[in-house]
C-alpha positions as CSV (number, residue, x, y, z in Angstrom):
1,X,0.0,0.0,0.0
2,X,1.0,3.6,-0.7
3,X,0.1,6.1,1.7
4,X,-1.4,8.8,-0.9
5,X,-3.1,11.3,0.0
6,X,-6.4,9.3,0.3
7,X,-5.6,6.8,1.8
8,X,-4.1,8.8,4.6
9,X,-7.6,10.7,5.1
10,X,-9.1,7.5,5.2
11,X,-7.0,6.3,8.2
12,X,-7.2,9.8,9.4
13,X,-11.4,9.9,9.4
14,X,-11.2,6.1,10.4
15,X,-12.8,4.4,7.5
16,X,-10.5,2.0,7.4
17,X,-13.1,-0.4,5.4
18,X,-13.0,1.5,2.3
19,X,-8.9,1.0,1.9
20,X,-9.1,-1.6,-0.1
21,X,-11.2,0.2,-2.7
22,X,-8.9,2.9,-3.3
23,X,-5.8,-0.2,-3.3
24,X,-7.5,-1.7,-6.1
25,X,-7.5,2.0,-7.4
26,X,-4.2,2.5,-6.6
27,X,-2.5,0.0,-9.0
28,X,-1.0,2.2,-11.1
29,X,0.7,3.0,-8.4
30,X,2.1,-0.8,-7.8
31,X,-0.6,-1.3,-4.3
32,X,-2.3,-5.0,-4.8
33,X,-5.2,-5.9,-2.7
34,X,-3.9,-9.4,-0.7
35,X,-6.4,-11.3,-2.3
36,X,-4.9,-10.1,-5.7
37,X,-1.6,-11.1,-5.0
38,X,-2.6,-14.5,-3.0
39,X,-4.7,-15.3,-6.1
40,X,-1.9,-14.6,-8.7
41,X,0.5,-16.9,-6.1
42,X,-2.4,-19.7,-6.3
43,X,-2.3,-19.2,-10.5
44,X,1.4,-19.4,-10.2
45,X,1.7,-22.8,-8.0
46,X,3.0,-21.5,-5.3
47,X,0.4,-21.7,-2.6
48,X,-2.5,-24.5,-2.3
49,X,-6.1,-23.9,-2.7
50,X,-6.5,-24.4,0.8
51,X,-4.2,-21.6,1.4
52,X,-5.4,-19.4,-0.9
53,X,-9.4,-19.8,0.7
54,X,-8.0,-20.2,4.2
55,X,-5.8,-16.4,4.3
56,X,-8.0,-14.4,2.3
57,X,-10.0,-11.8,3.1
58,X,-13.1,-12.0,0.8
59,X,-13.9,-16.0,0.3
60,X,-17.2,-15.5,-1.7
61,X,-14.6,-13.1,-4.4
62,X,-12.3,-16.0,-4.7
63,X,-14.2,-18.8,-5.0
64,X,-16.1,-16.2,-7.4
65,X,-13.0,-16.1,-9.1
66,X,-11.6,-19.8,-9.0
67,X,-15.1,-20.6,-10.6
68,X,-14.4,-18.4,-13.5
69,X,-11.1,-20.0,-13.8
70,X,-12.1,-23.4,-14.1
71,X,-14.6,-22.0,-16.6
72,X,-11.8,-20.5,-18.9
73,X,-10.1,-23.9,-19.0
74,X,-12.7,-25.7,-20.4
């Protein structure tokens, strides 16, 4: 995460929930969500499934997003 501007005032006026919006905003800037980078680590091998649903922060996303996968490979 980078501490723009926003981000700061979020912290600042304690609305902490809506960081991760402006992360997924903030990509041009490099910041990745974890669930981002955990599911790119999954894509990549790295980390199990079990991992990947057991450390994130938004399970109904990712198995969202797993579903979709295992749509594109058939």
């Amino acid at each position: 995460m980078v501490a723009t501007p926003s981000i700061r005032a979020l912290i600042r006026e304690n609305k902490t929930y809506r960081i991760t919006s402006d992360i997924q905003t903030g990509s041009r800037l490099g910041m990745v969500t974890l669930d981002a980078h955990l599911m790119e680590l999954y894509r990549q091998g790295i980390i199990s499934h079990e991992e990947l649903v057991g450390k994130s922060q938004d399970t109904d996303t990712i198995h969202q997003k797993l579903l979709e996968m295992e749509l594109k490979k058939r």
